[in-house]
N, C-alpha and C positions, 0 to 999 in steps of 0.2 A: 769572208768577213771584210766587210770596208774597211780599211785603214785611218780614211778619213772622219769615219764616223766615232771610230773608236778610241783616235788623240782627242778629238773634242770630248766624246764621253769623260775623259778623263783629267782631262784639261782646263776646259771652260767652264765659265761662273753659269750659273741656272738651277732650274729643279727639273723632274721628269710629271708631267702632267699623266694621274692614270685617269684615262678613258675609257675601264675595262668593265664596267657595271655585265653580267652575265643578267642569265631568266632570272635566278633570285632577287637580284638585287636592285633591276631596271623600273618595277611599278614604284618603289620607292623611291627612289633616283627621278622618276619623272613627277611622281606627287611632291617633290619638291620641289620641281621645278612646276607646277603650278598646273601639270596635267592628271587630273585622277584618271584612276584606271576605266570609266562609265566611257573615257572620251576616245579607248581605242578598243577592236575585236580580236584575240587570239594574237599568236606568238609573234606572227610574222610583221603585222600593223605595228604592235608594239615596240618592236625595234626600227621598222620604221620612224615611227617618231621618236623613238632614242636618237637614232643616226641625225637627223634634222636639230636635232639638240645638240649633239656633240658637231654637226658640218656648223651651227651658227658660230657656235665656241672657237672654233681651230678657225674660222675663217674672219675671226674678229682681228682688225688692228693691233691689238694688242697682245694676239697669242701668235709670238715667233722667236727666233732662235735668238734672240736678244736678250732671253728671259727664260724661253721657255728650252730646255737641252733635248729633252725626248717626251714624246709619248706613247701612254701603252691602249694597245687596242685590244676590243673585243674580237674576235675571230668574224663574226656578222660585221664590224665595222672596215677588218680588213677588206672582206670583198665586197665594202661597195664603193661610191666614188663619192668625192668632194669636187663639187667643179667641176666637173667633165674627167679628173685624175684619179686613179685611186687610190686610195685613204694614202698609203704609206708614201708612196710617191708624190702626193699633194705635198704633205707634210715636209718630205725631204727637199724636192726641188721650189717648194714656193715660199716654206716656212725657214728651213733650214732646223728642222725640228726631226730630231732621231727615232723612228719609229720602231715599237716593240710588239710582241703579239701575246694575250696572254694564252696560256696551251692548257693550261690544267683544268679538268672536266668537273672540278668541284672537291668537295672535302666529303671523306669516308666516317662511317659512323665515331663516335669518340671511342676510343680505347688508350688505357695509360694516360689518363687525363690529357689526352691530346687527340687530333683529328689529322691523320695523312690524308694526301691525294687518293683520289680516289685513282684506280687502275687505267693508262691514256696508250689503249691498244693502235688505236691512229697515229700517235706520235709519227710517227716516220713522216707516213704520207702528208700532214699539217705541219712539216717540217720545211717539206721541200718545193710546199705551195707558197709559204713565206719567204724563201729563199726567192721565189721567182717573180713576189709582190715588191722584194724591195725592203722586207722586212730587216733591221739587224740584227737583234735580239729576243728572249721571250718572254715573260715571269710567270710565277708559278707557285701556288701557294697554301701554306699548313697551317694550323690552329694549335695553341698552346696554352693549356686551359691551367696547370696547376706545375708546382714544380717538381717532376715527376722525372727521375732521370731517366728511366726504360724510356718512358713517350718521348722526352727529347732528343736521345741519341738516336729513336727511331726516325722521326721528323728529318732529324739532319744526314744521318743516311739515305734517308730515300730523294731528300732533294738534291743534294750530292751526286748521288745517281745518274737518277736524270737528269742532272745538270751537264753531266759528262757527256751524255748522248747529244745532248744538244752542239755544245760545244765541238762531240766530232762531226757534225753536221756542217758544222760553219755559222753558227751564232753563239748569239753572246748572253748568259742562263740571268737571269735577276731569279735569285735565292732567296722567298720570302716565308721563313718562320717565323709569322705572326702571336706574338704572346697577345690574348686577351689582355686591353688595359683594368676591366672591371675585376681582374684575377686577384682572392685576396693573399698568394701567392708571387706576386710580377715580379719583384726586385727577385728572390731568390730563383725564382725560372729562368732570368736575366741572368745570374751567374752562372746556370747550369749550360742554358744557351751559347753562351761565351764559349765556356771552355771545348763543348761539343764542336763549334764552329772551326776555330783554332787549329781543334788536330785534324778535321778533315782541310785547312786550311793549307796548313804543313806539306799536305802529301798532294798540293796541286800544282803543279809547273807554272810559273808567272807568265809566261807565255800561253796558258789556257787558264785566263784570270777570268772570275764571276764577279757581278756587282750584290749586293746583300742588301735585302731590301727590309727594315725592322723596327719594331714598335719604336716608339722615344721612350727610351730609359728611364727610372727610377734614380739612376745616378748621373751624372752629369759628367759629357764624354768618358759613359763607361765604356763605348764601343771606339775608342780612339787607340787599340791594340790591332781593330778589322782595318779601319780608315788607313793604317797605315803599312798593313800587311802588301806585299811584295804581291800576292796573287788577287786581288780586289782590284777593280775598275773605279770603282763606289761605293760609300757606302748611304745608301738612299732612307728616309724616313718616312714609313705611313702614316696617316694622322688617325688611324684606329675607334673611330669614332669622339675625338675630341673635337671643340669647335675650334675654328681656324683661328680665332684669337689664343687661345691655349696653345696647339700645338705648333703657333707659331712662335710663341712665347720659349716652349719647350725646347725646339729647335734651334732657336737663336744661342742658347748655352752649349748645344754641342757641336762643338768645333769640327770643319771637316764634314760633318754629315749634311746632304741635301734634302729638298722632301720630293718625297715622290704621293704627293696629296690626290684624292677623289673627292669626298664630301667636303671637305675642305675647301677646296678649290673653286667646288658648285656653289656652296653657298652664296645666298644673295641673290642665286641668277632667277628668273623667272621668265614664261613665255609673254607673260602681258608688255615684258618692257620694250619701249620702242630699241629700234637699233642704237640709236647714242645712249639713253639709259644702260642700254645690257653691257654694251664696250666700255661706258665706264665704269659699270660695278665688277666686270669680270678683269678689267686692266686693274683697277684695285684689287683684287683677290692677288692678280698675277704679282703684282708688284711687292704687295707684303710678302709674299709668298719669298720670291725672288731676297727680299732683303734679307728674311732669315734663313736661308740659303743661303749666303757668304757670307757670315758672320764667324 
């Protein structure tokens, strides 16, 4: 574990940029940015032009360690290169920007109004590739559809788990039980989520601390019992499908919490823009971004 990487994780003012769009979620992700899918062939193209999308992003003026704290990669993103570097090592020696990897192979059918990771028999071996990319950390992530306690304590055991594995590996887990915000449920899955988090909280040595990566609350610094728990690095916030005016909004009330933004962050950008159009709409994104993130 870096040392260096891990006072600043904890330390310093920013948010965590996620960079982690997977097969699902990439044709979307690039029709926003202004590529439909007619304009690539098959899996491999397609992340191609992902990467060239996300090397514009990381490689603009305005996305560095002044703002931006870490970002999370897709596993295809880890192994390729920005710059002649790659990814993780770009990011750390040129940006000063903490790189994470995301590991979890997707979400498992719904059961208990919730959806676990699906089963990640390679964990090992994609453990110790990231260890030797340069990687720090990893996230990894559940769905929480209704306030359901069986499915929640399930969700938070298994990321817990495997949170530990990672941890004895030598990185650093970003723990992310996503509650659905469309749930006509959220505030009270928010309190069940709580309490589940807490007591596997309790039982983890602050010296093998995780960062918590979670919806924004229905209540306003409800999660400021995690922010300041003894075992948490962080406590990071997704924007869940909210627009970046909202969840920046949202954000700036809870104290202590960061964001760790994807569509959020994207928005605005587009391939048609020249380079100074894109650097400055994506240095605006960073920037509000950034603001409500130390509030």
């Amino acid at each position: 574990m870096n040392q260096a990487q891990l006072t600043r994780m904890r330390e310093s003012k920013g948010f965590i940029a996620a960079l982690d769009q997977s097969g699902g979620s990439t044709p979307k992700a690039l029709l926003l940015y202004g590529i439909p899918e007619s304009e690539y062939s098959g899996e491999t193209e397609m992340f191609d032009v992902m990467h060239a999308m996300r090397s514009r992003m990381v490689m603009s003026p305005a996305f560095d360690g002044a703002s931006v704290l870490g970002a999370i990669l897709f596993e295809g993103t880890m192994d390729r290169q920005i710059d002649g570097l790659g990814s993780a090592e770009f990011l750390w020696t040129k940006k000063q920007v903490i790189p994470f990897l995301k590991i979890d192979k997707g979400l498992a059918d719904e059961t208990n109004d919730v959806q676990l990771m699906k089963p990640n028999p390679g964990l090992e071996e994609l453990l110790a590739r990231a260890i030797a990319k340069g990687i720090f950390g990893t996230k990894m992530r559940s769905v929480i559809k209704m306030a359901n306690p069986v499915g929640i304590d399930a969700v938070v055991t298994q990321q817990f788990e495997v949170g530990r594995q990672i941890l004895r590996a030598g990185l650093v887990p970003i723990i992310e039980p996503e509650v659905d915000i469309h749930s006509p449920q959220k505030a009270a899955a928010e309190v069940l989520l709580k309490a589940a988090l807490i007591k596997e909280l309790d039982q983890q040595p602050a010296d093998q601390s995780v960062i918590l990566k979670l919806t924004l609350p229905e209540v306003d610094n409800f999660y400021r019992d995690l922010v300041n728990h003894p075992s948490v690095v962080r406590v990071v916030a997704l924007s869940g499908g909210y627009s970046r005016a909202d969840a920046n909004t949202r954000l700036s009330r809870n104290h202590g919490v960061i964001a760790s933004f994807s569509r959020a962050l994207t928005e605005g950008l587009s391939v048609q823009q020249s380079d100074i159009e894109f650097n400055a709409s994506i240095g605006a994104s960073i920037a509000a971004i950034y603001e409500a993130s130390i509030s």
